[in-house]
C-alpha positions in Angstrom: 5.1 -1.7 -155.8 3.2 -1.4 -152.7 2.0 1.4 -150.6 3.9 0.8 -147.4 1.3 2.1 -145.4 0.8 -1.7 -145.0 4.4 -3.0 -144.4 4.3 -5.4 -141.9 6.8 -4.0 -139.4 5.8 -0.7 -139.9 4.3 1.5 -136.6 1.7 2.3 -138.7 0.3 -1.1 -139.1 0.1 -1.6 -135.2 -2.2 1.3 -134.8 -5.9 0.4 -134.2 -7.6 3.8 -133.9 -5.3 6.8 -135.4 -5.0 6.5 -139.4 -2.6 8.7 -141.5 -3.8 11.7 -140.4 -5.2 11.9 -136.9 -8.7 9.7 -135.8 -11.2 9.6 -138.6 -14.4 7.6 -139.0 -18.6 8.0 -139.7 -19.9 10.5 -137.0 -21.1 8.5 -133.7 -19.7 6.0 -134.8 -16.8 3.3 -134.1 -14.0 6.1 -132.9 -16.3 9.3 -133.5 -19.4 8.4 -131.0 -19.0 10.9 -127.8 -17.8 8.3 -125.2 -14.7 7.1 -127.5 -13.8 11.1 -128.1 -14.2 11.7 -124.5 -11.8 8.5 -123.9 -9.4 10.0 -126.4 -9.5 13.5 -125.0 -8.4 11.9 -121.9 -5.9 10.0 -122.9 -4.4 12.8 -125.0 -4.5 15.1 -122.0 -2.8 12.8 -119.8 -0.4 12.0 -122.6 0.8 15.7 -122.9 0.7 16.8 -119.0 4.1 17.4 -118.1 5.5 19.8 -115.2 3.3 21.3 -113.0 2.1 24.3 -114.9 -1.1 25.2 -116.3 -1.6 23.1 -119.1 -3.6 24.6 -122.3 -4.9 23.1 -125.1 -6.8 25.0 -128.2 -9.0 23.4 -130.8 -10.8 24.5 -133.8 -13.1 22.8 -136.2 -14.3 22.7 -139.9 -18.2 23.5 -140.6 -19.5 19.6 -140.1 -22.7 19.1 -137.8 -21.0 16.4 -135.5 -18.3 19.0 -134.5 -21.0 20.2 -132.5 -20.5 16.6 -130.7 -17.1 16.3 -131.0 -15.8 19.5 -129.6 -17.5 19.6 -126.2 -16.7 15.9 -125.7 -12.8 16.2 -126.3 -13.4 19.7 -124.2 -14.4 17.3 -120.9 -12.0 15.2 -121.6 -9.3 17.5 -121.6 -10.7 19.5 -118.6 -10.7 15.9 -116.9 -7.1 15.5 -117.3 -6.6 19.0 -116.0 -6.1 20.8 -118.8 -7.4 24.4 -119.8 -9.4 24.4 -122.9 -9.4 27.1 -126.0 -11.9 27.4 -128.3 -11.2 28.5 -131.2 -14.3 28.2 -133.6 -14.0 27.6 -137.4 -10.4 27.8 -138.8 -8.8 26.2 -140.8 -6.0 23.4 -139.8 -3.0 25.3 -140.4 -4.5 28.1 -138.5 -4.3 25.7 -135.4 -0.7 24.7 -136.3 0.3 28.3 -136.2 -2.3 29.0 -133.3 -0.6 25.9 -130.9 2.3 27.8 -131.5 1.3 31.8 -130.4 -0.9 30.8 -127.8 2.0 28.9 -126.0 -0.4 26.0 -125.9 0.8 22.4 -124.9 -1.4 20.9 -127.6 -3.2 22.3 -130.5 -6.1 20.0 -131.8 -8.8 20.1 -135.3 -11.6 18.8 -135.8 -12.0 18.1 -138.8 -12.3 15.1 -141.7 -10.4 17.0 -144.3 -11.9 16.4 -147.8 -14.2 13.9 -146.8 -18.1 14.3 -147.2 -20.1 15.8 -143.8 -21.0 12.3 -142.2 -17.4 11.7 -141.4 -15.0 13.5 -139.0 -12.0 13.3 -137.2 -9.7 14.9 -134.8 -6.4 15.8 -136.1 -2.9 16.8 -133.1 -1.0 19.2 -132.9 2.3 19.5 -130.6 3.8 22.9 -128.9 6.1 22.8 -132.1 3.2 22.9 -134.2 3.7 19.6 -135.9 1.8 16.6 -136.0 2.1 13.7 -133.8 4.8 10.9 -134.6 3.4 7.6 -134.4 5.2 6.6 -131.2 3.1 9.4 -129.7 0.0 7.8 -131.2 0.5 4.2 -130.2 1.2 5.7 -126.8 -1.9 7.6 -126.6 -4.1 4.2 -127.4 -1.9 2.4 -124.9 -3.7 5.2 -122.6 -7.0 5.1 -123.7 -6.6 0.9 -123.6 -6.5 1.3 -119.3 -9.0 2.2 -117.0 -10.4 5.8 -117.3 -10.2 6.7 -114.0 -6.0 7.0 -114.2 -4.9 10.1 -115.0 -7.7 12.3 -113.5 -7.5 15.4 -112.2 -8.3 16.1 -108.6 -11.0 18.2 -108.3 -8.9 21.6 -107.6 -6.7 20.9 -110.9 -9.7 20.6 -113.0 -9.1 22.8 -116.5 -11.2 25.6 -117.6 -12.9 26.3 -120.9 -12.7 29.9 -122.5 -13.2 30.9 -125.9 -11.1 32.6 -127.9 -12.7 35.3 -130.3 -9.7 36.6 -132.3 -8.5 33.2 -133.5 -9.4 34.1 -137.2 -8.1 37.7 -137.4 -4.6 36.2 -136.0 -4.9 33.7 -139.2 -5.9 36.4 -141.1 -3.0 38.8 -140.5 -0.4 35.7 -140.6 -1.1 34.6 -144.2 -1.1 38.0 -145.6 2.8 38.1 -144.2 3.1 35.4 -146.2 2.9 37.2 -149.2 5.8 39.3 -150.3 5.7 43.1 -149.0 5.9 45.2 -152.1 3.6 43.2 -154.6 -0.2 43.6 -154.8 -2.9 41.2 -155.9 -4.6 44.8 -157.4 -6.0 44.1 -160.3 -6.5 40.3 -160.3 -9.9 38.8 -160.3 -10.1 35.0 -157.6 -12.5 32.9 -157.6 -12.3 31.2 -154.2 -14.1 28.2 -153.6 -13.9 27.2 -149.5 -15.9 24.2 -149.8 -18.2 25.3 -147.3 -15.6 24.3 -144.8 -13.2 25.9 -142.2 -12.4 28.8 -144.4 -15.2 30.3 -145.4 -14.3 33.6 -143.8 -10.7 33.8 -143.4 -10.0 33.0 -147.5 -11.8 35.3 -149.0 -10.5 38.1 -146.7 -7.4 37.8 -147.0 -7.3 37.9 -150.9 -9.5 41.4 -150.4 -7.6 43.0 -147.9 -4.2 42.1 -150.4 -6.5 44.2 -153.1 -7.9 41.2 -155.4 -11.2 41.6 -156.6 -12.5 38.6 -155.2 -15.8 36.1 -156.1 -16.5 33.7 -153.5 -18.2 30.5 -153.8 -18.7 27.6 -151.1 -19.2 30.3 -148.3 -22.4 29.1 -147.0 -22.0 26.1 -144.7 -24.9 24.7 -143.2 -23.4 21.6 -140.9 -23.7 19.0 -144.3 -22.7 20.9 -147.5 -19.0 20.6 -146.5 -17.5 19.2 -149.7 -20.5 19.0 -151.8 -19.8 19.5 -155.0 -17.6 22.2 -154.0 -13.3 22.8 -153.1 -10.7 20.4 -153.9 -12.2 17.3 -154.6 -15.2 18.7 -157.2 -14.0 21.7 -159.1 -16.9 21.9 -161.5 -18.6 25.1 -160.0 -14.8 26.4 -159.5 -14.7 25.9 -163.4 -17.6 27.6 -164.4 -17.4 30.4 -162.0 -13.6 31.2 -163.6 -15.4 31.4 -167.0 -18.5 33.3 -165.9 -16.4 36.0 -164.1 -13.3 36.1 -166.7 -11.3 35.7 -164.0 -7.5 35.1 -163.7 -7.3 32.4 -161.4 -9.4 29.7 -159.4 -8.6 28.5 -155.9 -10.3 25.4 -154.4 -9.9 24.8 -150.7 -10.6 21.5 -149.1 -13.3 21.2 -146.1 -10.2 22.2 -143.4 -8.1 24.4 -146.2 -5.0 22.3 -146.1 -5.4 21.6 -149.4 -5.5 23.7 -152.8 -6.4 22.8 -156.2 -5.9 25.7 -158.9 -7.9 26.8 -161.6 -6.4 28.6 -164.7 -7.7 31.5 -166.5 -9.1 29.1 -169.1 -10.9 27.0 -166.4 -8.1 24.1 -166.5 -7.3 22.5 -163.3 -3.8 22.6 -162.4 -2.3 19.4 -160.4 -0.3 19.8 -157.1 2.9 18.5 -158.8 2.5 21.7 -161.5 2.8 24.0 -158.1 5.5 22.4 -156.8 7.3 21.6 -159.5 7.0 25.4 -160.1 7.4 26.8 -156.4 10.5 24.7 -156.3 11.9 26.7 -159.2 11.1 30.0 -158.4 13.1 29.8 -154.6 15.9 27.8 -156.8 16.1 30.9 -158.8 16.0 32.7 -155.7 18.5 30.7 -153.8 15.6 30.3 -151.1 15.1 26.2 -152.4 17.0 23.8 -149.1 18.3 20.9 -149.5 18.8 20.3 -152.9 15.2 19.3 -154.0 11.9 18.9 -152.5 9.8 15.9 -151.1 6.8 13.9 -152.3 5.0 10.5 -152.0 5.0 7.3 -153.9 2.1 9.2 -156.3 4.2 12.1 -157.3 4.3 12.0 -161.1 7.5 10.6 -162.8 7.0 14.1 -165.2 7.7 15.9 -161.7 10.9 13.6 -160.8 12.5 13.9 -163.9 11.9 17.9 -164.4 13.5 18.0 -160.9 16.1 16.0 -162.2 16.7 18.0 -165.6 17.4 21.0 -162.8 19.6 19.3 -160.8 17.2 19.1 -158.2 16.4 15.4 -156.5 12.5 14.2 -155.8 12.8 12.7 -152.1 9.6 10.1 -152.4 7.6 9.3 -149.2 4.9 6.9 -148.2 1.0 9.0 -148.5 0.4 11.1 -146.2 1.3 14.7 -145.6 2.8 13.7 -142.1 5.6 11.4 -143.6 6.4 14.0 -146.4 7.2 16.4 -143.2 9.2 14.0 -141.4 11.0 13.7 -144.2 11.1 17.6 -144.8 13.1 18.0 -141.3 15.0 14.9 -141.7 16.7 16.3 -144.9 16.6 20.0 -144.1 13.9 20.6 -147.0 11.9 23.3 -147.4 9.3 22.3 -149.7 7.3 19.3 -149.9 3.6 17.8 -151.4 1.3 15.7 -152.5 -0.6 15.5 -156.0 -3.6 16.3 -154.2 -2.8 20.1 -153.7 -1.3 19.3 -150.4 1.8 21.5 -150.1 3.8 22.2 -147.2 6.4 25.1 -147.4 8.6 25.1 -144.0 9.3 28.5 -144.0 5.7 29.7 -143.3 4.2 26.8 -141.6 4.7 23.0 -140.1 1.5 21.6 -142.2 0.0 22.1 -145.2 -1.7 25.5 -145.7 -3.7 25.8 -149.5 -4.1 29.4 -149.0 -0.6 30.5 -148.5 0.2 27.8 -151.0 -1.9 30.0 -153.3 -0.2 33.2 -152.0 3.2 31.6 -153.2 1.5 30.7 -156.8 -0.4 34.2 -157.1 3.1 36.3 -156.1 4.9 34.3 -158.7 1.9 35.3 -161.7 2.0 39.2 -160.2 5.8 39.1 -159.8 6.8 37.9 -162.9 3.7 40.0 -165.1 2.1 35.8 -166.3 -1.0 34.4 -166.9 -1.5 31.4 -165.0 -1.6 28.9 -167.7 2.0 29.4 -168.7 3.1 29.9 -165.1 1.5 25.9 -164.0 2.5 24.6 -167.2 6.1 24.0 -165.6 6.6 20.0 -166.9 4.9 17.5 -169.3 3.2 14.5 -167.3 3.9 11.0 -167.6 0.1 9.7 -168.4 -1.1 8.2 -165.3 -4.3 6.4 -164.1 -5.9 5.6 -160.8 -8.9 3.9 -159.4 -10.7 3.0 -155.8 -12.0 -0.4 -155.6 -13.9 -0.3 -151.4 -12.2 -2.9 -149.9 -12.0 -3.3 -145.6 -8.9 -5.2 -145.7 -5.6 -5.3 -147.9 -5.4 -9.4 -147.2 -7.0 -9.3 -151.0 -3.7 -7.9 -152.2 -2.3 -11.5 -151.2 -4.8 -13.3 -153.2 -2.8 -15.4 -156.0 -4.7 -14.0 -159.0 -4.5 -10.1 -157.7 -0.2 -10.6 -157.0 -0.4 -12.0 -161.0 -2.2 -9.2 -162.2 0.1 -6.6 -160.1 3.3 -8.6 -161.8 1.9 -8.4 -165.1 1.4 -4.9 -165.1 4.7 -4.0 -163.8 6.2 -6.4 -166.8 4.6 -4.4 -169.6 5.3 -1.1 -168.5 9.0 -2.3 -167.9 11.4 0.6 -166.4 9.6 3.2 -168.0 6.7 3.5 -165.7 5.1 2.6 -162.4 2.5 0.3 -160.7 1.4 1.7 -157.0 -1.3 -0.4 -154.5 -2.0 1.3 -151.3 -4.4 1.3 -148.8 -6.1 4.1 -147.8 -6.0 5.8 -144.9 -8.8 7.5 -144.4 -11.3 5.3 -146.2 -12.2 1.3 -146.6 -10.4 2.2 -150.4 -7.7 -0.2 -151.9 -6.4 2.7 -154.6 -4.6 1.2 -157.8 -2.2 3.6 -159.5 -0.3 3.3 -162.9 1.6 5.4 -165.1 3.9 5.3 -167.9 4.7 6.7 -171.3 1.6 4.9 -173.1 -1.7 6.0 -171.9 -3.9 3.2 -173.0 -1.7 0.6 -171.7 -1.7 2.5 -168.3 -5.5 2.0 -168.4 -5.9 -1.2 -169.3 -3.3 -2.5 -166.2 -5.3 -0.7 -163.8 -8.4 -1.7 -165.2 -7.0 -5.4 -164.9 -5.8 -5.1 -161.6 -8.9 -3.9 -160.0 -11.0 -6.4 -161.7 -9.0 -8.7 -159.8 -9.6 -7.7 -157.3 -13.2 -7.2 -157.4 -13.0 -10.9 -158.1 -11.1 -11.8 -155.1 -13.6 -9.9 -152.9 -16.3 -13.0 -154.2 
């Protein structure tokens, strides 16, 4: 099967300049050079004036060196449009989710790239609600910026002002420890947090202290390009090692803007996202706090994950990538937890995006709660083996090329009913990603390996 990020007919298709989450390319460049983010603010601003009240808008940002750039060019854009301007500082993006929200704002933005390395960015909206945008409101917004700049200004009496906002992180702070349950202590418990040298290099580690943890703190010293060097979410080596060196009971690897965890056991074993939901989902079963009969996920959620759910009488509701869709799909079914393999967890009852810290929160309460270690805690279901690769690709038009479609058929022949074959384009990179799984773990290999040779081969 394929990814239908790239379905013809789909709004997402018909979008030239926001991606799956928010606008994202190479700093001061294409979409992220000052005049386009100026052009966007704008368009955004004009997009979300309605009535004749003050209009406010707050934005944050991760640790990257362009955010310097970015943030005072969306801040004229928005003050352009007549809008009053927040800033917030570092925080991480669900901070800005809750944020839009308690500051009554008309429009919460992040700057951020996510996971990616510091030469990207992006800018990532929020709406009063807290939730991201839909894609009608994006197409509309680059109908916007697509017409002459000078519609939409404000005269010069309505022009918005800029203030900064000192407090933003303390808020944060004091939300996420609500998050965990009143009565139970992390006292005791040794964390190793790793913030990636992103958004949350304050924030994390203060909340796990001020719940009583005895806390070791790695990927705390940004300087505007370590953001997700070999650090957080995406390289949990010096997570790893830090667990072993300490002896501590648990590792917790942000992502540059903290949306995002990735655990680490006691023994230094990375635990998957479908591991914590697959045992988040259980614990508010057991609790009678689990809505909607089941949780959702994308098309990479592991078949182990849909058929545990399944053994529970819980359904696996399956979305196309992207943390956006799986919240769409969230409100559409009255769910209350959803995810993605990456560590991207959304739990409705705290928050309308993904937040890894409270996601952690959740995790840690169930360890303290129930007296566990966190190996047999994350050890909820047994995997179906499962194996993906990136081949960099700018266009999915090689996906139509006659000896790629043979190699996608054969692979979905030999692993028959009992497995999967997933192509998708990413949507945050120029990445065709080639997914397989099934019950034999060679065989998964081999078919991916075959497919992306094929494609290598189409690209000449």
């Amino acid at each position: 099967m394929r990814g239908d990020e790239d379905a013809p007919a789909s709004p997402q298709e018909e979008r030239t300049i926001f991606g799956t989450d928010g606008v994202r390319g190479l700093a001061n460049s294409g979409a992220m050079t000052p005049q386009s983010i100026l052009r966007l603010g704008m368009a955004v601003g004009r997009y979300f004036r309605n009535g004749e009240h003050r209009h406010r808008v707050v934005i944050g940002k991760d640790t990257r060196l362009s955010g310097y750039m970015i943030e005072p060019a969306l801040t004229a854009g928005f003050a352009a449009s007549g809008m009053d301007v927040f800033l917030l500082g570092p925080l991480p993006t669900p901070a800005m989710a809750i944020l839009t929200r308690s500051l009554r704002a008309d429009l919460g933005v992040m700057i951020s790239a996510s996971h990616n390395p510091y030469h990207d960015n992006g800018v990532k909206f929020f709406g009063p609600d807290g939730y991201k945008l839909s894609d009608a409101a994006e197409l509309e917004i680059e109908r916007l910026m697509a017409q002459d700049a000078s519609e939409g200004l404000a005269a010069p009496s309505d022009l918005g002002r800029v203030k900064r906002i000192d407090d933003a992180g303390a808020r944060y702070i004091e939300f996420a420890k609500n998050a965990f349950p009143r009565g139970l202590s992390l006292d005791g418990l040794r964390i190793v947090i790793d913030c990636a040298n992103g958004a949350a290099y304050k924030v994390a580690p203060t909340v796990l202290w001020e719940l009583g943890a005895d806390v070791i703190k790695i990927g705390v010293e940004p300087n505007g390009f370590n953001i997700n060097q070999d650090c957080g979410s995406t390289s949990t080596k010096a997570l790893q090692k830090a667990v072993g060196e300490y002896r501590a009971d648990i590792g917790i690897a942000l992502d540059g803007d903290a949306d995002r965890v990735v655990i680490c056991d006691e023994k230094g074993r990375s635990v998957d996202g479908d591991q914590v939901l697959a045992l988040i989902a259980r614990s508010l079963k057991n609790r009678n706090e689990l809505k909607g009969g089941g949780i959702v996920s994308t098309i990479m959620a592991n078949l182990g994950l849909e058929r545990h759910l399944a053994s529970n009488g819980l359904r696996l509701e399956r979305t196309k990538v992207g943390d956006r869709y799986v919240v769409e799909t969230m409100r559409a079914k009255g769910m209350n937890v959803g995810g993605e393999p990456s560590g991207h967890i959304i739990l409705s009852d705290y928050s309308t995006t993904g937040d890894g810290l409270v996601t952690a929160l959740q995790l840690l309460a169930f360890v303290v709660g129930e007296k566990t270690r966190v190996s047999e805690a994350c050890r909820v279901f047994e995997p179906v083996p499962q194996a993906s690769r990136n081949v960099r690709a700018q266009s999915v038009a090689l996906l139509e090329n006659a000896n790629v479609k043979a190699a996608i058929a054969a692979g979905e022949s030999r692993l028959g009913k009992n497995g999967r074959v997933v192509i998708r384009k990413s949507g945050t990179e120029p990445l065709i990603r080639v997914m397989a799984e099934g019950e034999d773990r060679k065989l998964v290999a081999a078919i991916v390996d075959d497919i992306c040779e094929a494609i290598e081969k189409a690209k000449g």
